[in-house]
N, C-alpha and C positions, 0 to 999 in steps of 0.2 A: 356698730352693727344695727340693723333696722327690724323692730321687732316692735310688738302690738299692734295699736294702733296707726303708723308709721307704715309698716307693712301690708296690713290691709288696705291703705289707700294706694299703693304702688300695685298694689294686687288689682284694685280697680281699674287702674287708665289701662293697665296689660289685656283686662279681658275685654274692657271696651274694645280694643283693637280687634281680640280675636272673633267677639263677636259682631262686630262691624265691618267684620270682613277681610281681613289682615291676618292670614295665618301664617307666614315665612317668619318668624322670630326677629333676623336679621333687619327684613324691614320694620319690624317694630319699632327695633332700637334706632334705626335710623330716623325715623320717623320722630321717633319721644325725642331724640337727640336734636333735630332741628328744633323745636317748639321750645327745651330749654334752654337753648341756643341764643333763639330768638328773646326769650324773657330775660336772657341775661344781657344782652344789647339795652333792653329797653333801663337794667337798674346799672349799668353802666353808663347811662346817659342822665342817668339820673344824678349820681354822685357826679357826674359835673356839672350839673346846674345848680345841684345844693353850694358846690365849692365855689361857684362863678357867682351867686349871690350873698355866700358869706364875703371876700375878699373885696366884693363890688366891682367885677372885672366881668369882660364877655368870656362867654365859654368858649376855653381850650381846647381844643380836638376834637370838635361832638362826633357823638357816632352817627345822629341823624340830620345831616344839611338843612342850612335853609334852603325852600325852595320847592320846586315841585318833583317828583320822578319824571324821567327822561324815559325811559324804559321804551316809547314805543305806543302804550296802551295808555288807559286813560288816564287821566294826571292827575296825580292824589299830591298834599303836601305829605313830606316825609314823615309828619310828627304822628299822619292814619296810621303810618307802621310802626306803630311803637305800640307792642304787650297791652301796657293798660290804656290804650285805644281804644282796638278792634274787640278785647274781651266783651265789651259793651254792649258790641254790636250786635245785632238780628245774627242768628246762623248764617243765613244765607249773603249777608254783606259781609263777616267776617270770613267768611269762604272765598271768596269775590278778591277780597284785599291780599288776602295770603298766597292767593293761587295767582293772582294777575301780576301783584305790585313788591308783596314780601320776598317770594322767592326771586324775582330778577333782582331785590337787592342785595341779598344775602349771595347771592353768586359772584357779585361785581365787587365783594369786600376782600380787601385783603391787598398790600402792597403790590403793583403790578411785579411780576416774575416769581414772586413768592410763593411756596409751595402750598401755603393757605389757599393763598387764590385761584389755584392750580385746581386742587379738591375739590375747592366748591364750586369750579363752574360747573360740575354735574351732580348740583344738587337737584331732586325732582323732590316733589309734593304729590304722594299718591294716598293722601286719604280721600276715600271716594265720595264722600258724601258728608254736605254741609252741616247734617245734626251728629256725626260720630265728631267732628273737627269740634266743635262748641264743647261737645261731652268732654273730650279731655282736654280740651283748653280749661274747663270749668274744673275739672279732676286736680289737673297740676297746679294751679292757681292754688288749689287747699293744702298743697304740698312745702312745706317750709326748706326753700332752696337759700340760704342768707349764711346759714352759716358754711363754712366750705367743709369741715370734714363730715358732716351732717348728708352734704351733697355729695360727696364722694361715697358716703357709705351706701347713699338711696341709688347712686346709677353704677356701681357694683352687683346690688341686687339685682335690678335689673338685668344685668349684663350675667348675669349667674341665668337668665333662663333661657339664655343657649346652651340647653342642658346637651349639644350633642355633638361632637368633635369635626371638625372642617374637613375640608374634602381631602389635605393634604396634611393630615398629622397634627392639625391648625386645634387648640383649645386654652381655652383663656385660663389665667394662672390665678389662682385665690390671692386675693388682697393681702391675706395674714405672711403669707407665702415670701411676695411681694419685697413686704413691709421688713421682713426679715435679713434680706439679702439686700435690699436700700441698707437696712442700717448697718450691718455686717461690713460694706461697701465704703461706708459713712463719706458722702459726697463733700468733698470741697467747691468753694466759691468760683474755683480756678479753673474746675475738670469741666470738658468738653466730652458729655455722655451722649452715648449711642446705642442702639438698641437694633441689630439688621433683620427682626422679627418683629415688629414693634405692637400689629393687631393694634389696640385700642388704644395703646400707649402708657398701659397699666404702670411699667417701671419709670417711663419717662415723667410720667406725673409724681407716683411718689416720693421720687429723688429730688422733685420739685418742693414736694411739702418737708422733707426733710431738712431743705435749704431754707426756707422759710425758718422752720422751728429750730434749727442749731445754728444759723448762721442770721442773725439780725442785721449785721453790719453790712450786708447789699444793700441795703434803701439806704445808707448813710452815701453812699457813693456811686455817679452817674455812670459811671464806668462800668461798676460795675452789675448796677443794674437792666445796663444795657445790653451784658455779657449775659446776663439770667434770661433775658427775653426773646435774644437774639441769635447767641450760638451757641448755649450751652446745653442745648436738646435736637439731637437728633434721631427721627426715626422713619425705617424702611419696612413696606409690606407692600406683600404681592398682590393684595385685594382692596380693588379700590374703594369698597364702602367702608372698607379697615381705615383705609388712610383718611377717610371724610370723617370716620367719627371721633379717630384718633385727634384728626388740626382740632376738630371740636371741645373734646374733654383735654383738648390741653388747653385750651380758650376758657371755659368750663372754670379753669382751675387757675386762672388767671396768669399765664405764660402767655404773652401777649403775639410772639412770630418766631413760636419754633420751625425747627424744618423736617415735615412731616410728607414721606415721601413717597408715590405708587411707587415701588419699584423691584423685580426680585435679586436678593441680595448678592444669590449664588449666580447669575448669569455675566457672559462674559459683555452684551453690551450695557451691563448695567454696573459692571464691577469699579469699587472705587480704589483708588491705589492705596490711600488709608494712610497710615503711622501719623495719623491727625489727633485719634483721641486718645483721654486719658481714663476713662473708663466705660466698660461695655456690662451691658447689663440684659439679661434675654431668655426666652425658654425657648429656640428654634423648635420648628416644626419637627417628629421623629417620623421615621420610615414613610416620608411625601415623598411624592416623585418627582423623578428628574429627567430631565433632558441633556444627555451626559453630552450631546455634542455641543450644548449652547454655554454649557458651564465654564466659569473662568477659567483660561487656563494657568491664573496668577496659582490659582486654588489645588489644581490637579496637580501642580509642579510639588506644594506641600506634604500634598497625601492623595492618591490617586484611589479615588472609590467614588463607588453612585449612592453613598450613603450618606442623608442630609445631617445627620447630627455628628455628624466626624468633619463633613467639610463647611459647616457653623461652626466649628471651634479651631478650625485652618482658618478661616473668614475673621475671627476673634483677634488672632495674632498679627493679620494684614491690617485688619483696621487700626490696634492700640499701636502706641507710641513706646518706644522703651522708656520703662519705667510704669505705663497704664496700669491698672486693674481691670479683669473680669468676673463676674461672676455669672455663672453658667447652669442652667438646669441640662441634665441628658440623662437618657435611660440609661437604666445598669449594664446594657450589653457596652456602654461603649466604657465601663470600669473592668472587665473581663473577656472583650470579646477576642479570638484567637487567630484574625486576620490579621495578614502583616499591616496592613493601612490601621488598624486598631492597634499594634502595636505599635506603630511608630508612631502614634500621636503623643504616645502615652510619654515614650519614650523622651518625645521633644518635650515634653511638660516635664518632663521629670528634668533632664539635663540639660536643657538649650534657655530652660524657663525657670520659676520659680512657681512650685505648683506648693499651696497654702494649705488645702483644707480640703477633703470630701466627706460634706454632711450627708447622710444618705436619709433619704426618705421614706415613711410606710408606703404598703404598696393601693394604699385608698388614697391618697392624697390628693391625685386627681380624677378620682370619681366625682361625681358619676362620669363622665368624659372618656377617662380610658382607666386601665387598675397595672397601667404599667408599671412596676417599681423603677424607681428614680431615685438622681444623687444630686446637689450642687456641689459646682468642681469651685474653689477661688484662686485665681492665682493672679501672677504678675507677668508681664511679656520685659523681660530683662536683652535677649539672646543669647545671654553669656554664664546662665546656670543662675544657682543661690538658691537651690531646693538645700535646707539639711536634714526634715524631717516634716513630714505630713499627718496634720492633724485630724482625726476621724472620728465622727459622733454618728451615731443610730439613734438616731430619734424617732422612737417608739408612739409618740402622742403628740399631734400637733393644735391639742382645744377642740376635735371636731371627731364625730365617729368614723369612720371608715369604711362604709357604707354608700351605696349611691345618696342616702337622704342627708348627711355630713353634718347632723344636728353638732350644736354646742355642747362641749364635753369639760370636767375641770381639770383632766389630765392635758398636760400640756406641756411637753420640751423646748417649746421656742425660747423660752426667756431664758432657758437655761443654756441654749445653745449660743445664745447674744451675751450673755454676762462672764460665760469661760472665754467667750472668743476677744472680748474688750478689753481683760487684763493679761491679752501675750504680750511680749515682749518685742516692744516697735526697734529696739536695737540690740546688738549680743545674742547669743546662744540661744536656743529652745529651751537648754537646757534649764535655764532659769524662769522657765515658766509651770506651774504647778502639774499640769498637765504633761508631763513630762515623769511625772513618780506614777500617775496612775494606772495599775495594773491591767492588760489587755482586757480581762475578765469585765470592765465597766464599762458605760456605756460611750467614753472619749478616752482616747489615748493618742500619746505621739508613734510614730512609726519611723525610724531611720531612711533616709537615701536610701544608705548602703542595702537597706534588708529590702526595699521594694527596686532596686535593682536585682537583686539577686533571686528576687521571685518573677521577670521577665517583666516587669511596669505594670503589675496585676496590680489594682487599685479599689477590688471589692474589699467591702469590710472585714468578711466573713474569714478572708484570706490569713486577715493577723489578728482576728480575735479572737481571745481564748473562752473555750466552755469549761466554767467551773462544773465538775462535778460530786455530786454528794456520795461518801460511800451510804452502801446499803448492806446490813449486816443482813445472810440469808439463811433462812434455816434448813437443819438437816436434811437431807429427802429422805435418809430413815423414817423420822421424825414426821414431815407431812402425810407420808403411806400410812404409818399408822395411827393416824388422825383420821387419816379418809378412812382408812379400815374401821374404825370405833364409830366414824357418824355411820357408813353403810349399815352398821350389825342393829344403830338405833333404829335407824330406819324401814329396815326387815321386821324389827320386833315392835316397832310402833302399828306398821302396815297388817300384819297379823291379828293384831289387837284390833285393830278397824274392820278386819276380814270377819272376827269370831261375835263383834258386838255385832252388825249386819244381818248377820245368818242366823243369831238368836232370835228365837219366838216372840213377838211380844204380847 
């Protein structure tokens, strides 16, 4: 998390922007997002001239040719566009270099047909003015970008001050959040993750960092570190400066040619026929709008509704493979809602799928953004049933207030909701999982099939938890009348007593 001093530099290049004339949010981030983009090209060229001089070899793949730019305009050697370059330079020549010579190459990177490359051909450069460019060049320069989760946590922040929900239900999912449903998920080396919401690509990175920290044994093998850079992330949005920031901070974070794609999920020329991956991971957009004539009709055959977080979890089922995992954020109407298309989703989770878990969420959790109460759903896309009983937590505290301001709190259910869920039972019964004796009354319990069949595939918590309640032993009403009666009589005879000292002479 990024706090003190850390913060207030991040707090700096933000109002540079706004006070230099940038007040759209989104272009800020795109904005900050090319420049440590660009600085990280320059320490990535770096670590291969350090390795190409320790081994005494020429360097490997540089990111910056010999040679001059082509571009057109004037012809600079590549190595002007390298970070600590132009840093150097006058304002107005670093201005000059990045607007003439940096941005035509950043546009031109990226395998031809690759959806990298796709992104960044509309990459723009619109800071307007050569002294605000220097100021946060100069800003981020003092920002320590070296370590990755350091970096991750500082362009979070950032991305935290689109403090206001997109135009279609569109708002970005807290890290913690995240971080939760990654490890609940717990990526293999194998799985081919998808995300048909992707925004900035929050999940796809940190299934990234998970793979990293539980699975070491990718860099032992070409195979398969080819599989981590090349197919085992994919993600789709509808907004193109989502997908440019998205290829970026997966770049960012060192996944070198995921596939990061403009595209909308739900539409029918965009629709993929799917049973490719092995797990999906997302918080689709809630009550966005649709274009009910453009939508897949793979999708309408599943569940026929203009309602995007019912047909994201149809979308779910087309895209995984039997056997995939999903884990899924959606509002609570779609745990209770009394539409036949809300029932029969439920329905096919319940008996066509294997439906795992619904953690339900407070209803702060995405504030400031919206204060919709929310659930994650996990299940499995089988076809063939293997629900025997579904596991429900209410998690009360997620470390944060609940409040638009979501300060640091040390109330916190996550770890408790990762540590019941790591020791169920990966084979045999529920029944042998602890969680299974715990009375409805707590804050996790299992639920039978049989019983959430028989309450119509109602899937709110509220539905099978029980309220303990305390007796209250209450007294007579004899008994309290004549108590009222005895304070009234003091009270007359107190009032008296104040009436007759008054009226005395003094």
């Amino acid at each position: 998390m990024v706090t003190g001093e850390l913060k207030s530099q991040v707090d700096k290049v933000w109002n540079a922007f706004w006070s230099g004339g940038i007040a759209n949010p989104m272009e800020v981030i795109e904005q900050i997002t090319y420049l440590l983009f660009i600085k990280r090209l320059d320490e990535l060229q770096t670590l291969k001239e350090n390795k190409a001089n320790t081994l005494g070899q020429p360097i490997e793949d540089p990111v910056f040719p010999e040679g001059s730019d082509d571009s057109g305009r004037r012809p600079r050697p590549f190595s002007d566009l390298r970070w600590s370059r132009f840093q150097n330079m006058s304002a107005a020549e670093m201005y000059d270099v990045i607007d003439q010579n940096v941005f035509p190459f950043i546009r031109g990177l990226g395998e031809a047909g690759s959806s990298f490359a796709t992104n960044m051909k509309d990459a723009r450069f619109t800071i307007p003015t050569p002294a605000l460019l220097s100021k946060v060049v100069d800003l981020l320069e003092d920002i320590p970008m070296d370590d990755r989760d350091t970096k991750g946590d500082i362009y979070e922040y950032m991305l935290g001050k689109l403090s206001t929900s997109g135009q279609n239900g569109q708002f970005r999912t807290s890290r913690h959040i995240i971080k939760l449903m990654v490890d609940m998920a717990a990526p293999t080396p194998a799985d081919k993750i998808i995300d048909p919401a992707a925004g900035t690509a929050g999940f796809l990175m940190e299934a990234g960092e998970y793979l990293r920290d539980h699975h070491p044994e990718i860099w032992a093998d070409a195979r398969s570190r080819d599989h981590f850079n090349r197919v085992a992330f994919t993600g789709f949005d509808s907004d193109a400066s989502m997908s440019r920031i998205g290829s970026m901070n997966m770049q960012l974070h060192g996944i070198e040619n995921p596939t990061i794609e403009r595209r909308d999920s739900l539409a029918e020329e965009h629709f993929v026929a799917g049973g490719d991956f092995t797990l999906l991971l997302a918080n689709p957009p809630f009550a966005g709008s649709l274009d009910y004539e453009t939508t897949a009709k793979d999708l309408l055959h599943i569940v026929k509704t203009k309602k995007t977080e019912l047909l994201f979890l149809a979308l779910t089922l087309r895209l995984l493979k039997n056997g995939g995992r999903a884990a899924v954020i959606v509002p609570d109407g779609v745990l209770f809602g009394s539409s036949g298309a809300h029932k029969a989703l439920r329905r096919m989770l319940v008996e066509d799928h294997k439906l795992e878990a619904v953690i339900k969420l407070p209803s702060g959790t995405f504030k400031p953004y919206t204060g919709v109460s929310t659930a994650i759903l996990f299940f499995q896309k089988t076809s063939s049933g293997g629900t025997d009983s579904v596991w429900f937590y209410d998690v009360q505290a997620d470390g944060f207030t609940l409040d638009d301001k979501r300060t640091p709190t040390e109330a916190n259910d996550l770890p408790d909701v990762l540590a019941r869920w790591l020791i169920r039972p990966q084979v045999g019964g529920a029944e042998t999982w602890a969680e299974s004796k715990r009375p409805r009354t707590t804050q996790s319990f299992l639920v039978p099939k049989s019983e959430i069949s028989a309450q119509g595939y109602d899937l709110s918590l509220n539905r099978y938890k029980e309220v303990e309640h305390e007796e209250v032993e209450h007294r007579a009403p004899v008994e309290i009348l004549a108590e009222l009666a005895a304070l009234e009589q003091d009270i007359l005879v107190a009032t008296a007593d104040l009436s007759r000292s008054l009226s005395s002479p003094k």
